[in-house]
C-alpha positions in Angstrom: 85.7 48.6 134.8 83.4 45.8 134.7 84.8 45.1 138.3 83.9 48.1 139.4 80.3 48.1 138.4 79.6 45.0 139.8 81.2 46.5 143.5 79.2 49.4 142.9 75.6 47.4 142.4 77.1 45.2 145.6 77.5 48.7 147.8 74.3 49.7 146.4 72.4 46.6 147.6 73.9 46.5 150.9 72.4 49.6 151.5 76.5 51.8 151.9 75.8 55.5 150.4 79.1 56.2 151.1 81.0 53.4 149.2 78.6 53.4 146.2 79.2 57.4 145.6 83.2 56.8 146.2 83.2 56.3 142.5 82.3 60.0 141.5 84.7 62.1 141.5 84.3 64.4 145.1 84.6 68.1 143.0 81.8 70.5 142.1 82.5 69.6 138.5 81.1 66.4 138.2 78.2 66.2 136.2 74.9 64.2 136.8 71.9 64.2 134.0 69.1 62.6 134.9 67.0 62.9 131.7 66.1 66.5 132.5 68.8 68.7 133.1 72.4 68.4 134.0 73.3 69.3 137.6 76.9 69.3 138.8 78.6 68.3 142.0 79.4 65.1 144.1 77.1 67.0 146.6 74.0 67.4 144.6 74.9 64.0 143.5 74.5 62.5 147.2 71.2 64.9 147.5 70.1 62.3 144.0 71.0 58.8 146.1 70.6 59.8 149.8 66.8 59.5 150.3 67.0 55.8 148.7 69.9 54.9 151.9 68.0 56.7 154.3 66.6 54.4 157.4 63.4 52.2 156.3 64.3 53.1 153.1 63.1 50.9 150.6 66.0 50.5 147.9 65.3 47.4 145.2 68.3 45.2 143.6 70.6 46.2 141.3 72.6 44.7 138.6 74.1 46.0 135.5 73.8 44.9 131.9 75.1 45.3 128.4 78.1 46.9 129.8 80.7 48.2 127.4 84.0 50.2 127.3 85.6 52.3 124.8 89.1 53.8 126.0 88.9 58.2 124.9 92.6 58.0 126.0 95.2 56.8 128.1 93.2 58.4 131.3 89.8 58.4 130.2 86.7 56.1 129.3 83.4 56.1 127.7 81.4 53.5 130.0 77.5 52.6 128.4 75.2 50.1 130.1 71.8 49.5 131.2 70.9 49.7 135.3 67.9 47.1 135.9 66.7 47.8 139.9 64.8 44.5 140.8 62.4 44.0 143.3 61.8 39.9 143.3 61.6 38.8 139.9 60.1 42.4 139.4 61.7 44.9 137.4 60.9 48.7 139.0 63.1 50.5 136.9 65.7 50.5 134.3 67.3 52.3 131.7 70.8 53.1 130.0 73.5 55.4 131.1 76.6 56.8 130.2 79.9 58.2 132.2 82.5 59.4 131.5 85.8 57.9 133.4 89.3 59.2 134.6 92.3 57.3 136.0 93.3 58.8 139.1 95.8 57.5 141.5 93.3 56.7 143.5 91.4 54.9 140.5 88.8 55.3 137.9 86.4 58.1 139.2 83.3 59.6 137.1 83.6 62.4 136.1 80.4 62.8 134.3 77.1 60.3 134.5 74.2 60.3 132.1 71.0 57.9 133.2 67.8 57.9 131.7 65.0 55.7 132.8 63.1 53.7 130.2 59.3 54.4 129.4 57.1 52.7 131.7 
C-alpha cells in the first residue's frame, strides 16, 4: 500500500490526472469528503483534481507521511496518513485522510477517501 502511495504522489507531481485518479474506483459509488460534505463518484472526483492538472496549472509537491494500514478483511483496508503539498521548502497545505481499500483483480482501488486540510 505504501507502494502505491508513493506512485500516486509520483503521478501527482508529474502533473498525469489520469494515472493519479486510476486508484479510485471508476463507479458512481465511490465516495470523496472533503471536510464538508460527502460527494460520490470517480466523476465528481476528477471535477475535485482536474483544475490543479489543467495547462499552466500550478500544482505544488507531494509526499505522504505517517502512513499506516489496518487490514478490515481479506479484500479490504483502512489506509490513514497525512498529505503534505510542498512548494520549495514551503508547506501550502496538509492534512490527514482516510480511504477505504478493496482488492480487485485489477488491484487495490478506493472505494471511499476522507481528507481534511489542517488549520492554517
Amino acid at each position: 500500500m505504501t507502494a502505491q502511495l508513493e506512485r500516486a504522489a509520483a503521478d501527482w507531481n508529474r502533473g498525469d490526472l489520469d494515472s493519479f485518479l486510476s486508484d479510485y474506483a471508476a463507479e458512481s459509488t465511490t465516495t470523496y469528503v472533503d471536510g464538508r460534505r460527502a460527494r460520490a463518484g470517480i466523476d465528481f472526483i476528477r471535477g475535485v483534481y482536474a483544475p490543479r492538472f489543467s495547462p499552466g496549472a500550478h500544482r505544488d509537491s507531494l509526499h505522504f507521511e505517517e502512513v499506516k494500514v489496518r487490514r478490515l478483511s481479506r479484500t479490504l483496508t483502512l489506509v490513514t496518513a497525512r498529505f503534505i503539498l510542498q512548494r520549495s521548502s514551503t508547506i501550502s497545505a496538509s492534512g490527514p485522510f482516510t480511504l477505504v481499500m478493496e482488492q480487485r483483480p485489477e488491484g487495490w482501488k478506493i472505494l471511499h477517501d476522507h481528507s481534511s486540510s489542517d488549520p492554517r
